[in-house]
Backbone as numpy.savetxt, mean C-alpha at the origin, in Angstrom:
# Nx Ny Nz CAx CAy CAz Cx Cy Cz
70.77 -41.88 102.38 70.98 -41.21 101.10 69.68 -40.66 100.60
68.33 -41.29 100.49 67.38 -41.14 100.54 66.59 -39.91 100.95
66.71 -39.89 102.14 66.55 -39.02 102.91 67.22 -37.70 102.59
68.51 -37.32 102.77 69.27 -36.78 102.47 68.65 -35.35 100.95
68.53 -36.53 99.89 67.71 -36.01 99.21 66.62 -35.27 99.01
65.74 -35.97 100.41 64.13 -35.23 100.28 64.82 -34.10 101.09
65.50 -34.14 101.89 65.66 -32.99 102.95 66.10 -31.67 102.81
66.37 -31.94 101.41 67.19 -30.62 100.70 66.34 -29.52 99.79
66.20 -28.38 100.37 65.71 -27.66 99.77 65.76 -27.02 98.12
64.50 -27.23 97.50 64.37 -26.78 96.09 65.29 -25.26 95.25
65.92 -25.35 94.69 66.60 -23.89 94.36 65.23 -23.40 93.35
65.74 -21.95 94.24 64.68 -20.83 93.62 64.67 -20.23 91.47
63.80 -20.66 91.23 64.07 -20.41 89.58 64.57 -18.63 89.39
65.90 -18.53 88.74 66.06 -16.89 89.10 65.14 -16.52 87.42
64.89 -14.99 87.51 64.16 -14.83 86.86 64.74 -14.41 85.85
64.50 -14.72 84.37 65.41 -14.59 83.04 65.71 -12.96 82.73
67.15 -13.23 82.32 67.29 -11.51 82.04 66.61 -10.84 80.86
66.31 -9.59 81.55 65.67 -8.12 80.48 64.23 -8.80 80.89
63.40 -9.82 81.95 61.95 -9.63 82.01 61.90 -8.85 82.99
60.94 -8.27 83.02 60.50 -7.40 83.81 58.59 -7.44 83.81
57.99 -7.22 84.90 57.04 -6.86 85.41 55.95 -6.14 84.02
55.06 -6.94 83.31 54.24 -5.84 82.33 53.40 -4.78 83.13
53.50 -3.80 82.39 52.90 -3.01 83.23 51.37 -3.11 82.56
50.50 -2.61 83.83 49.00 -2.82 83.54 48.65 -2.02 82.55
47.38 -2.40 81.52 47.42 -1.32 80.43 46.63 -0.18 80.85
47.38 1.45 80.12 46.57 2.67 80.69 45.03 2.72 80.40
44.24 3.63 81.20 43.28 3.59 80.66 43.44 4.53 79.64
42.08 4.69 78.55 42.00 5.08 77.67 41.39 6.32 78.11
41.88 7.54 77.14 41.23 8.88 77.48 40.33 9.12 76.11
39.10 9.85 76.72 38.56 10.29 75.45 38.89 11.44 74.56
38.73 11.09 73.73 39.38 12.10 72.25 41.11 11.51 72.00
41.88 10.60 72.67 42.86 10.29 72.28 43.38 10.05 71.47
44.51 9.94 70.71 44.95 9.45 69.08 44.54 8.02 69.01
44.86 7.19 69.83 44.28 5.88 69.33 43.05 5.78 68.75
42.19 6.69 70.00 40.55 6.27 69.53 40.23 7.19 68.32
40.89 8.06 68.29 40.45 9.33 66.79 40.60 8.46 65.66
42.07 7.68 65.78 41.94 7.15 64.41 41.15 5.30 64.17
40.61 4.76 65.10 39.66 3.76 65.47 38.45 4.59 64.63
38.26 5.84 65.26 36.74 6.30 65.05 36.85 7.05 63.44
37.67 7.32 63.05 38.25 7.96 61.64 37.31 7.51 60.82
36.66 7.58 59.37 36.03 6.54 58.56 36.98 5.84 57.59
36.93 5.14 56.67 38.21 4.38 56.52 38.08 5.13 55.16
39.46 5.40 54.22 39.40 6.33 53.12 38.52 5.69 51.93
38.19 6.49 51.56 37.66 6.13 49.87 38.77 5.17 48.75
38.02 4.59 48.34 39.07 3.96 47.21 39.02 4.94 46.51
40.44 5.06 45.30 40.78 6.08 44.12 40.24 5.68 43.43
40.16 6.41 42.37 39.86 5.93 41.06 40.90 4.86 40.31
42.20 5.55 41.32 43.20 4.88 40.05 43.78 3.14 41.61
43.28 3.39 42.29 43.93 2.04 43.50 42.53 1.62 44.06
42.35 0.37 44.49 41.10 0.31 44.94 41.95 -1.60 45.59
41.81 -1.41 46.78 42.04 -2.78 48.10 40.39 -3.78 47.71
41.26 -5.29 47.02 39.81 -5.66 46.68 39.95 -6.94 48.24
38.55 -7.20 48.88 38.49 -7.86 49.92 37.99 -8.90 49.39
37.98 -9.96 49.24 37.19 -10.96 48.78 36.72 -12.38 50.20
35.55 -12.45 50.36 34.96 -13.02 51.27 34.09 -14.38 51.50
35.17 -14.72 50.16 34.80 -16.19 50.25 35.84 -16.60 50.57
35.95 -18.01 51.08 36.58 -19.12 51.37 38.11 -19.32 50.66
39.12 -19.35 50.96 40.18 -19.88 49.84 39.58 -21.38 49.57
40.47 -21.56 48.31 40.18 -23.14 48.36 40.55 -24.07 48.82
42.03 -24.30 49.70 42.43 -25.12 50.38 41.97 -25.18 51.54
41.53 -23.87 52.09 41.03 -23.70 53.51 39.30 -22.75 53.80
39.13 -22.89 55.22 38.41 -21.55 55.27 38.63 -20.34 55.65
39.44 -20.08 55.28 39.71 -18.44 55.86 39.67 -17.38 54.83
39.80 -16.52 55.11 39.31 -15.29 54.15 40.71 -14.39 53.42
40.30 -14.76 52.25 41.36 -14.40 51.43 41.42 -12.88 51.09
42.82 -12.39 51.32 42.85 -10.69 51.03 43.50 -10.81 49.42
42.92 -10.29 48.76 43.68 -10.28 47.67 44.26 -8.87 47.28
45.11 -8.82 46.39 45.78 -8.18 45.82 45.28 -6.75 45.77
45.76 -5.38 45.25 45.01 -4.42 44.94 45.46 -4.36 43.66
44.09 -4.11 43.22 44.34 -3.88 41.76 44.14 -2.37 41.45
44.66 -2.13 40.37 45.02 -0.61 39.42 43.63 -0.71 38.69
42.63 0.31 38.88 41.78 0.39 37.66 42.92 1.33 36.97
42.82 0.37 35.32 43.00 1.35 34.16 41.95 1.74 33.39
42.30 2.85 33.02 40.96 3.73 32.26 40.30 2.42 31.07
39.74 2.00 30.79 39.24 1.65 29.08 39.60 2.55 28.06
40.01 1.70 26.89 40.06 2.17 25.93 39.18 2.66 25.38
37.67 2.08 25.02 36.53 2.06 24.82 35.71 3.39 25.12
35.33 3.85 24.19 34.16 5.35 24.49 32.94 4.95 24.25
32.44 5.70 25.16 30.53 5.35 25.62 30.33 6.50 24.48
29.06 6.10 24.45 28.26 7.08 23.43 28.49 8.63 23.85
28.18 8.70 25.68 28.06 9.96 25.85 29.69 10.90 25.50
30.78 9.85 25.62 32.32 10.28 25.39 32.07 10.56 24.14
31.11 10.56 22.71 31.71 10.94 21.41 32.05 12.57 21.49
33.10 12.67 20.63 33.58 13.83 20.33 32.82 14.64 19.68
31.94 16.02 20.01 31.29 16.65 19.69 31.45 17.26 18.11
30.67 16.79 17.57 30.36 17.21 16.00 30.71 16.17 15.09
30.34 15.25 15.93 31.22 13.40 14.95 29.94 12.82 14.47
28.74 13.28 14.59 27.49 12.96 14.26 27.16 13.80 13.10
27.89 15.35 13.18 26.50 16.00 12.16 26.72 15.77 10.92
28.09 14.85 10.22 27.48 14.72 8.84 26.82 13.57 8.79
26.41 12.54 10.05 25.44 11.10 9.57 24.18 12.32 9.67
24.09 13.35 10.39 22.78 13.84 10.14 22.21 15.06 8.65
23.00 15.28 8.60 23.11 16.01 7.11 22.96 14.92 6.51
23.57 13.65 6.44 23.53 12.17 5.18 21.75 11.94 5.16
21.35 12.02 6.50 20.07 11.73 6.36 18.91 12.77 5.56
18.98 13.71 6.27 18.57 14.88 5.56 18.71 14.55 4.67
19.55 14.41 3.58 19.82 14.36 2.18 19.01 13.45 1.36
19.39 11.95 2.13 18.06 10.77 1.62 16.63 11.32 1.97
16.32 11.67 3.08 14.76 12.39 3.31 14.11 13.01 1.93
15.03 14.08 1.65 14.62 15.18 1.13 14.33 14.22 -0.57
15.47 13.28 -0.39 15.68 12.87 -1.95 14.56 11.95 -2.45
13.96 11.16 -1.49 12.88 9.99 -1.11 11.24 11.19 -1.41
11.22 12.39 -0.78 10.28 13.02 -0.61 10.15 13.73 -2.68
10.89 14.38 -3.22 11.23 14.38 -4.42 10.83 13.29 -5.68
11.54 12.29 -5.06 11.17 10.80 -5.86 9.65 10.50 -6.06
8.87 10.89 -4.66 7.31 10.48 -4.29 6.67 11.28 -5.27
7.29 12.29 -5.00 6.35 13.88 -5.93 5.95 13.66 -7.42
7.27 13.58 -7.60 7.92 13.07 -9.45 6.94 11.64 -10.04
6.88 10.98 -8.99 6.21 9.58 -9.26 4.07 10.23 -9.28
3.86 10.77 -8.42 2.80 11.09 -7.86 2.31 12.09 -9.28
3.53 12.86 -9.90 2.70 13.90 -11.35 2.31 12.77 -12.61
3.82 12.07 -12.50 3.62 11.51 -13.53 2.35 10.35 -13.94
2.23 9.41 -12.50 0.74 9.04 -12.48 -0.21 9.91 -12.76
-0.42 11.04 -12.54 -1.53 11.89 -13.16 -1.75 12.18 -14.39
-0.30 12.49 -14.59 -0.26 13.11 -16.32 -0.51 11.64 -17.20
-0.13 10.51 -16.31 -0.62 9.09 -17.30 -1.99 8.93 -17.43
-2.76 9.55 -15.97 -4.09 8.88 -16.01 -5.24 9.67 -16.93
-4.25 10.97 -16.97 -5.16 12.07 -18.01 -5.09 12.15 -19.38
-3.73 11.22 -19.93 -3.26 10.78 -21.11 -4.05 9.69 -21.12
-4.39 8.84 -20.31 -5.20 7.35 -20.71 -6.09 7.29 -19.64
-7.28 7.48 -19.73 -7.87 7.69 -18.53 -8.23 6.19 -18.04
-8.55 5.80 -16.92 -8.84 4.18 -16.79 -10.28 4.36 -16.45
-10.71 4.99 -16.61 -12.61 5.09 -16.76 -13.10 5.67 -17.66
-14.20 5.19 -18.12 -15.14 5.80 -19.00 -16.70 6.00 -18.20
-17.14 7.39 -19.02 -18.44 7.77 -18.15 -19.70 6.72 -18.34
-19.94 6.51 -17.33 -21.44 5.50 -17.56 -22.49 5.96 -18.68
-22.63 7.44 -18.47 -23.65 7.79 -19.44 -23.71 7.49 -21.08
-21.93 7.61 -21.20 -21.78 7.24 -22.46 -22.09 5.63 -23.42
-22.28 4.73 -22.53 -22.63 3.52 -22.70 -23.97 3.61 -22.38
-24.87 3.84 -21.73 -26.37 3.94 -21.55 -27.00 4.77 -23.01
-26.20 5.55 -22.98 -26.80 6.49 -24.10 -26.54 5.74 -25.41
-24.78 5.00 -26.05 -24.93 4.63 -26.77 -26.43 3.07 -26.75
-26.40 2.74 -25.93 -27.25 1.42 -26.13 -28.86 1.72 -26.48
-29.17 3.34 -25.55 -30.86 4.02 -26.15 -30.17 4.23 -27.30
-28.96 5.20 -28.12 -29.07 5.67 -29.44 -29.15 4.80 -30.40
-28.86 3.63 -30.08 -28.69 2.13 -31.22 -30.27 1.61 -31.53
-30.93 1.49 -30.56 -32.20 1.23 -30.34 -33.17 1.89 -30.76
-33.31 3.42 -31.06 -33.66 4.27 -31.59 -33.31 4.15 -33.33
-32.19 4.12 -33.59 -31.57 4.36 -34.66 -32.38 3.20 -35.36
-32.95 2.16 -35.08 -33.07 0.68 -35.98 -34.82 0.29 -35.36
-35.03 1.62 -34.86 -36.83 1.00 -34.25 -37.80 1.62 -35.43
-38.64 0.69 -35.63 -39.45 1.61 -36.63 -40.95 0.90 -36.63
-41.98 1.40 -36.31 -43.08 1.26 -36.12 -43.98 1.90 -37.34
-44.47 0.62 -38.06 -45.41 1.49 -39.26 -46.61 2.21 -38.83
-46.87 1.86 -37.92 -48.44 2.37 -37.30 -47.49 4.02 -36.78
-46.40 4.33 -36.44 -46.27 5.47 -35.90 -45.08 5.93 -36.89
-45.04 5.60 -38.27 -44.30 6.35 -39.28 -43.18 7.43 -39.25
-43.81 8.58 -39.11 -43.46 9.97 -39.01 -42.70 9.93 -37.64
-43.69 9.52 -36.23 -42.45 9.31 -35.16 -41.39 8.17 -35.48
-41.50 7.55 -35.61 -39.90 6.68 -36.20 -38.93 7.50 -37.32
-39.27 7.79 -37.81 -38.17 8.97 -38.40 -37.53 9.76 -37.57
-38.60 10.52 -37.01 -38.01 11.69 -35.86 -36.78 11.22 -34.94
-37.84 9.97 -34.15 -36.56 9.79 -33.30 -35.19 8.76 -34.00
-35.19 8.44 -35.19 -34.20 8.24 -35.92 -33.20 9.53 -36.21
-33.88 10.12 -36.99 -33.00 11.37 -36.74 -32.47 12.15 -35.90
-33.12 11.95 -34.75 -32.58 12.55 -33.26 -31.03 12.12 -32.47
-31.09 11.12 -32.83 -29.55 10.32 -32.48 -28.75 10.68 -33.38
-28.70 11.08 -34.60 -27.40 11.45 -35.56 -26.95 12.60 -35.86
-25.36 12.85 -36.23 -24.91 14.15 -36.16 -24.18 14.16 -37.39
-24.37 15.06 -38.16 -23.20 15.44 -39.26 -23.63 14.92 -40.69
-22.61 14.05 -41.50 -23.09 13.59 -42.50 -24.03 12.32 -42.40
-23.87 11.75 -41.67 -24.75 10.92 -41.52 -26.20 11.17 -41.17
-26.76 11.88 -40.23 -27.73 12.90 -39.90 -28.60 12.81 -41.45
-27.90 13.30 -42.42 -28.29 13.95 -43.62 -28.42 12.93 -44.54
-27.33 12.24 -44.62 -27.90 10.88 -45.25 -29.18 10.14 -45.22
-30.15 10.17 -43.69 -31.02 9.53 -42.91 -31.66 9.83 -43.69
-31.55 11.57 -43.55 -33.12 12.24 -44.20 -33.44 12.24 -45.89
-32.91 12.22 -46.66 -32.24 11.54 -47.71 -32.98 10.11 -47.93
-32.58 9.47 -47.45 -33.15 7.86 -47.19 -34.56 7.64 -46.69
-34.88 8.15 -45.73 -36.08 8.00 -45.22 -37.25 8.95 -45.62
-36.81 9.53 -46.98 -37.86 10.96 -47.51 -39.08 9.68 -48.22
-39.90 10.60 -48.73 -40.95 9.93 -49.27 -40.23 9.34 -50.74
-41.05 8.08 -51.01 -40.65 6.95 -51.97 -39.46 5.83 -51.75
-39.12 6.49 -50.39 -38.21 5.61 -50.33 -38.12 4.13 -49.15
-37.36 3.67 -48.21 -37.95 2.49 -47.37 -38.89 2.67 -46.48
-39.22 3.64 -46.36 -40.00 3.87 -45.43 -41.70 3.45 -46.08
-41.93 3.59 -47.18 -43.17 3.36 -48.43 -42.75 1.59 -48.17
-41.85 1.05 -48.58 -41.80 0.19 -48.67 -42.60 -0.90 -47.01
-42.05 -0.11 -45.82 -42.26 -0.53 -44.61 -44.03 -0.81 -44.27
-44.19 0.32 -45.23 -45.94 0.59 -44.76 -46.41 -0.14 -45.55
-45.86 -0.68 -46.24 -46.90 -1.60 -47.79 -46.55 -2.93 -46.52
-45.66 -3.34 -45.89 -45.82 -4.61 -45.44 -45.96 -4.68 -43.90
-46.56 -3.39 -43.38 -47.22 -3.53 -41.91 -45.70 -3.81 -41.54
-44.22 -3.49 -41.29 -43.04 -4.22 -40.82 -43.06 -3.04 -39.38
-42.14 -3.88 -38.41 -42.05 -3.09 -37.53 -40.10 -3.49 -37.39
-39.91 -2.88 -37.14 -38.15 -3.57 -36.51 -37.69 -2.28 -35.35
-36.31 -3.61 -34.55 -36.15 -3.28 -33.42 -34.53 -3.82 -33.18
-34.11 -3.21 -32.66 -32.38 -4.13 -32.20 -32.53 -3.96 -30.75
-32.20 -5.25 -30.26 -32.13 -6.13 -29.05 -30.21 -5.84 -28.49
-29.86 -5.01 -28.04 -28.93 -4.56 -27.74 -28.44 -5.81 -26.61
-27.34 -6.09 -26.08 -26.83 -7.40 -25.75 -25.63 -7.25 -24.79
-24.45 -6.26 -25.60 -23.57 -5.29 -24.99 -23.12 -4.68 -25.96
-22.12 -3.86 -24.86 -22.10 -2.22 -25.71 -20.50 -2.34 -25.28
-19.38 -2.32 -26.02 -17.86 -2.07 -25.29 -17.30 -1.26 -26.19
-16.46 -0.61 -25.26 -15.59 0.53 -25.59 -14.17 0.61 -26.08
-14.00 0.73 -27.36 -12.96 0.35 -27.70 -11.69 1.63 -28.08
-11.96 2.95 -28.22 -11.06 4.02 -27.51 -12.19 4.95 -27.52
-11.47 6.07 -26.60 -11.84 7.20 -25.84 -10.77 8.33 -26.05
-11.22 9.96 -26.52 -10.45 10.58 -26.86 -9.80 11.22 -24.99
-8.94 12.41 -25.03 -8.51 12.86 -23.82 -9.72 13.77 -23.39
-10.05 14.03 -24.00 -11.38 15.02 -24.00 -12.60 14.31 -23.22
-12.08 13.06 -23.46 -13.82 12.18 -23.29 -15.00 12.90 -23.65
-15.21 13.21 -25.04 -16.47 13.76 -25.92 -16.27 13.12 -27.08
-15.21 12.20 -27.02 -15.78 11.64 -28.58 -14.91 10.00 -28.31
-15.72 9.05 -28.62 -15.88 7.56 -28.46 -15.88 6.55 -29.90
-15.20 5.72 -29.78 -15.43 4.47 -30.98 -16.01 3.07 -29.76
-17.16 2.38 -30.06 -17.68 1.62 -29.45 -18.32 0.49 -30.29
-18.13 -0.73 -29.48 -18.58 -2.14 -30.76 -19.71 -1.97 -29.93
-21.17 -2.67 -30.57 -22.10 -3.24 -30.06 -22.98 -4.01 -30.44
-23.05 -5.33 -29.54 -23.33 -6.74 -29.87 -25.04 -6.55 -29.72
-25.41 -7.34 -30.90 -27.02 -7.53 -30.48 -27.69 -8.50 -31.55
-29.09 -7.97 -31.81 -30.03 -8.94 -32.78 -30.82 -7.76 -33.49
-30.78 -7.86 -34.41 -31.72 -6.87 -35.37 -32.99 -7.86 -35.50
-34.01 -7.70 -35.30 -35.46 -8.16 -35.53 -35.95 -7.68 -35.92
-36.59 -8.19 -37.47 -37.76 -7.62 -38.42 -39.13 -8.61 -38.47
-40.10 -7.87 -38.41 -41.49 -8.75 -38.34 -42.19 -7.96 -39.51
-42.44 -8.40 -40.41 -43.79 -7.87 -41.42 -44.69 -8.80 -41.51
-45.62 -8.73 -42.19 -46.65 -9.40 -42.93 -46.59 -10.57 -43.86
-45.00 -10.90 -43.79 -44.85 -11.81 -44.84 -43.53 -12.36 -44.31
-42.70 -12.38 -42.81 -41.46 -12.37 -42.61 -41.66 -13.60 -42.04
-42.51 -14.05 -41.69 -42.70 -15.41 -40.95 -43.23 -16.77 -41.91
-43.59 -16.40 -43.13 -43.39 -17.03 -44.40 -42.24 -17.69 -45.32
-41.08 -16.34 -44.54 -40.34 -16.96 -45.14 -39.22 -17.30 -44.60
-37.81 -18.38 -44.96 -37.31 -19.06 -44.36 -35.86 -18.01 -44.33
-34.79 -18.41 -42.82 -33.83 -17.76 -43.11 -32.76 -18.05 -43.75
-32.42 -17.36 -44.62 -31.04 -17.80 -45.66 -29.97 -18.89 -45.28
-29.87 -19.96 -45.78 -28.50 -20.74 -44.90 -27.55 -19.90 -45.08
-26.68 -20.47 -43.97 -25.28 -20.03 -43.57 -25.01 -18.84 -43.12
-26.84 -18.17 -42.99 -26.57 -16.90 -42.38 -27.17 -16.91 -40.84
-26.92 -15.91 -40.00 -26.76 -15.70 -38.40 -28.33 -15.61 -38.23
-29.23 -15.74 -38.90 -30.66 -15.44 -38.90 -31.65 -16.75 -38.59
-32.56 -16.32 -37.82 -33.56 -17.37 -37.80 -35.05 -17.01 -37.58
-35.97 -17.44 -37.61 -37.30 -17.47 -37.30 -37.43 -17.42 -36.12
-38.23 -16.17 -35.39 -38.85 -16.54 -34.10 -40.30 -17.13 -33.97
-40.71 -17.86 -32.73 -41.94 -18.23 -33.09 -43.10 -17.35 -33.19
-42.99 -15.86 -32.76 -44.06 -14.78 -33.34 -43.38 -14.76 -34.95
-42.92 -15.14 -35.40 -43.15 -15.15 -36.52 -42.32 -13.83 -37.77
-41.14 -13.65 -36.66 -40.11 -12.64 -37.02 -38.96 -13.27 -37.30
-38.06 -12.48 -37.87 -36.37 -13.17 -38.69 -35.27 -12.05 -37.43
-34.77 -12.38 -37.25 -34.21 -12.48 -35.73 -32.80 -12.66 -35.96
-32.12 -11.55 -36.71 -30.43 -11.73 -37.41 -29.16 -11.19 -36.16
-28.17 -11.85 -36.15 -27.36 -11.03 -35.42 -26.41 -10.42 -36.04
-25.90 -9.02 -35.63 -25.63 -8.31 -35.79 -24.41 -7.68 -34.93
-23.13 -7.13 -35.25 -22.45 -6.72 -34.77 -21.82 -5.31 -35.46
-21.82 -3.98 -34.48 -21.79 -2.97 -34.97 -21.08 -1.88 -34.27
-20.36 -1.21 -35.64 -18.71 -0.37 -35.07 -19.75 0.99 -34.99
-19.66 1.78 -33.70 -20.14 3.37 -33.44 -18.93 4.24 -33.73
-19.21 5.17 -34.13 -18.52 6.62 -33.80 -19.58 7.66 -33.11
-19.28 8.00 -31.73 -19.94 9.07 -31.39 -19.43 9.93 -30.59
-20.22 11.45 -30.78 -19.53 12.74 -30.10 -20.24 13.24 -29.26
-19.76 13.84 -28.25 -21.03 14.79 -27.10 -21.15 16.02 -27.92
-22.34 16.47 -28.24 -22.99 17.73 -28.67 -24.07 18.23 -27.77
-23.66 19.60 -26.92 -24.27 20.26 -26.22 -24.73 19.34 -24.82
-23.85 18.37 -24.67 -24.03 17.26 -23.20 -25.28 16.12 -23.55
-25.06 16.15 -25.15 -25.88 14.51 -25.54 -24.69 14.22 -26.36
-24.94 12.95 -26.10 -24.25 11.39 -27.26 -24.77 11.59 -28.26
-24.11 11.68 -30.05 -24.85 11.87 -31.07 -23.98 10.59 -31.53
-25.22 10.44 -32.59 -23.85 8.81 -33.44 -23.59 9.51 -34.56
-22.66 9.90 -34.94 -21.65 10.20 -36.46 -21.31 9.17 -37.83
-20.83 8.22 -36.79 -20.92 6.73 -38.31 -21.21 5.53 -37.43
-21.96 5.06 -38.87 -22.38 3.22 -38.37 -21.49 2.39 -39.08
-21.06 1.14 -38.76 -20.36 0.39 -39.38 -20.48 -1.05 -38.98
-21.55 -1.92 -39.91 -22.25 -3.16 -40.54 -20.80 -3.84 -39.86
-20.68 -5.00 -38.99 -18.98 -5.83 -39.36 -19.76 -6.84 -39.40
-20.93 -7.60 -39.55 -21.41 -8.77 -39.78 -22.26 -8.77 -40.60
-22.71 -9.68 -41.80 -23.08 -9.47 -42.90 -24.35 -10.00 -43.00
-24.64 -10.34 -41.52 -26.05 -11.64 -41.81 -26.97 -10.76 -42.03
């Protein structure tokens, strides 16, 4: 039985229906449709479709995920260069307008500071304080040994009625006789000089000025100074009063003249 078995020849496997023999593949010709469109370049994305490839990893696996194609849609959103032509020119006319209005404002501000500073000037001329402090000094110097010049330049500093008053006062018999009978000399010690208004003109001035009237005669150091008054003895032997005094003066012909004196301290 055994035997029997081995002795028997294998049946032939028949071959399944519809196979057939593959045929070998053709060769390829050059310029053929296959290879034209192999060698083709691959199209442009649209504007409006675009195949996105993405080339990382999925996350469950490693293989390379094709995703979806997405639709660009336009934006809603306009870039600067999209504004609609002429959507600017009234912010630029708006400006213009503040410019012009700011430049106006400056002007207006810029007269009126002038016309204030010429209505009230915030300086006064130096000369006018130098001069009042020689004309004060002059006005109250008097040297008996040089008489006649102490008049002169007394009278040289004053203008108007006062001027005339001087001469008046200082004629013969009057203090001046008195000065020479006691050898006196006097002098004011000027201290400061302040300005208390100024016309628009700046030619005519009201000015206080602080000082010491000093008289020395022949007999002034004899005697004692009055209580309760601003006066005292110096040790040459002079009475040494202080004095505070209101000016009025005018420019005549580009000098300082003094017009009125006015005593405000009684010592």
């Amino acid at each position: 039985m055994t035997e029997e078995a081995g002795s028997r020849p294998r049946p032939t496997p028949r071959p399944r229906p519809g196979a057939s023999a593959r045929p070998s593949p053709r060769p390829r010709v050059a310029g053929g449709r296959r290879e034209r469109e192999e060698q083709a370049p691959a199209p442009a994305a649209s504007d409006s479709t675009a195949t996105v490839v993405t080339g990382e990893p999925a996350a469950t696996g490693g293989s390379t995920v094709v995703g979806r194609r997405a639709t660009a849609r336009p934006s809603g959103r306009r870039s600067a260069g999209d504004a609609a032509p002429g959507k600017d020119a009234p912010r630029h006319v708006t400006a213009l307008v503040l410019v012009l209005a700011v430049l106006c404002a400056a002007a207006a501000t810029a007269v009126g500071v002038l016309l204030y500073q010429r209505l009230n000037p915030g300086y006064v001329d130096a000369e006018l304080l130098t001069s009042a402090r020689s004309n004060v000094e002059a006005l109250y110097a008097y040297d008996y040994e040089d008489s006649e010049g102490s008049v002169e330049r007394k009278l040289a500093v004053l203008t108007g009625d006062l001027r005339e008053q001087y001469e008046t006062d200082l004629g013969q018999g009057g203090i001046i006789d008195t000065y020479e009978q006691v050898s006196a000399t006097t002098r004011y010690e000027v201290l400061d000089v302040g300005v208390k208004t100024v016309n628009d003109a700046q030619d005519a001035a009201t000015l206080v000025v602080f000082g010491q009237y000093v008289v020395q005669s022949a007999n002034s150091g004899q005697q004692e100074a009055p209580e309760g008054s601003e006066c005292s003895v110096t040790p040459e032997g002079a009475q040494s009063c202080v004095q505070t005094l209101r000016l009025e003066v005018v420019e005549e012909d580009g000098d300082w003249k003094i017009s009125e004196v006015v005593l405000l301290t009684t010592s």
